[in-house]
C-alpha positions as CSV (number, residue, x, y, z in Angstrom):
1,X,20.8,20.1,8.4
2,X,18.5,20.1,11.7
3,X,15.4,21.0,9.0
4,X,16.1,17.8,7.0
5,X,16.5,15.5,9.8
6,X,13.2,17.4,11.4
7,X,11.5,16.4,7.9
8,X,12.7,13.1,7.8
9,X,11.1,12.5,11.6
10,X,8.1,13.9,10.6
11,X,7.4,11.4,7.8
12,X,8.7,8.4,10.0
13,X,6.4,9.7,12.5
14,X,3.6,9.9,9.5
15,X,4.2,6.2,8.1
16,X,3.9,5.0,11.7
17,X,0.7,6.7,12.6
18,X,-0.1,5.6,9.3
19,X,0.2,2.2,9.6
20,X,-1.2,2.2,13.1
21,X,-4.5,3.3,11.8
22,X,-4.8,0.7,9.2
23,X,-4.0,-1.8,11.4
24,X,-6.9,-0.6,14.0
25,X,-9.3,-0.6,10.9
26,X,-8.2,-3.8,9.7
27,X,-7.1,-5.4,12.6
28,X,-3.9,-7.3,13.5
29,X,-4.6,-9.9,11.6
30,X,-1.6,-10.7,9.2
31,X,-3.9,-10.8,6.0
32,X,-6.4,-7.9,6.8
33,X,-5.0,-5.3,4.8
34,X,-3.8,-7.3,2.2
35,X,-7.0,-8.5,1.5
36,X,-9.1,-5.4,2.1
37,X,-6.2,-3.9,-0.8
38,X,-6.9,-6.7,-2.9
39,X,-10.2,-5.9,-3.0
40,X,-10.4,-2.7,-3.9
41,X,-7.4,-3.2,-6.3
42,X,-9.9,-5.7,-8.6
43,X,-12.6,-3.1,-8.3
44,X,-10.6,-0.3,-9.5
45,X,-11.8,-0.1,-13.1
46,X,-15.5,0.0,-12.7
47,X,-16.7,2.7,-10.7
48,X,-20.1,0.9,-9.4
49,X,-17.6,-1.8,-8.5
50,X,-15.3,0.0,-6.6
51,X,-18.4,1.8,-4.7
52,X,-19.7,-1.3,-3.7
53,X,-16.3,-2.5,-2.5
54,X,-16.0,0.5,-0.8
55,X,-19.7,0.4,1.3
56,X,-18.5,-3.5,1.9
57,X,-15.0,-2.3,3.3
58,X,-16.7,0.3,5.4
59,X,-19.5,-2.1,6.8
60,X,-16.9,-5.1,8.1
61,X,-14.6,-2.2,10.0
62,X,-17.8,0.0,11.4
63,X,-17.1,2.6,8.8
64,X,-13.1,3.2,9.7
65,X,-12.7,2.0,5.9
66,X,-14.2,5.3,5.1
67,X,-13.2,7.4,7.3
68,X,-9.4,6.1,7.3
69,X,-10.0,6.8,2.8
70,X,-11.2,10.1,3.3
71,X,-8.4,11.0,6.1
72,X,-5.8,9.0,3.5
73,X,-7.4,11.4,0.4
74,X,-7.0,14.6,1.9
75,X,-3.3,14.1,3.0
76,X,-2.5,13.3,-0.3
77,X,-4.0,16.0,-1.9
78,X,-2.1,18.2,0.3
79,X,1.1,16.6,-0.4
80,X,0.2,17.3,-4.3
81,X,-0.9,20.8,-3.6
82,X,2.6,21.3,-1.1
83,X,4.5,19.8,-4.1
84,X,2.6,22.1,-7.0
85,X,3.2,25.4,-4.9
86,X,6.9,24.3,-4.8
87,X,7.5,23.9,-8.2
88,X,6.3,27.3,-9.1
């Protein structure tokens, strides 16, 4: 039982931290994220697109949008590698 409610705390922990650093790269404004997500979301399909939204992103937060993507891409590749090696 302790192992679960230690796992549970870790990913509370993890969303909080998480959202901490996307408000620090997007600021505390209410819309920042939102529109930064929007953004990126109407990009999505076209690679040049998205790679310019991206450069864009990175140059209005002094590169944290880049550095907070890269951080974000890792974790979730290891959370799909975690949840491959479990399966098998």
């Amino acid at each position: 039982m302790d192992n679960k409610s230690d796992k549970i705390e870790e990913k509370e922990q993890f969303v909080k931290e998480l959202m901490e650093e996307l408000q620090s790269c997007y600021g505390s404004e209410e819309f920042g994220l939102d529109y930064a997500l929007s953004i990126a979301k109407f990009a999505r399909n076209s690679e040049y697109t998205f790679s310019l939204v991206t450069s864009l992103l990175s140059v209005l937060t002094d590169n944290k949008h880049r550095t907070f993507a890269s951080k974000f891409h890792k974790l979730m590749q290891e959370q799909f590698d975690g949840l491959q090696s479990n399966s098998t």
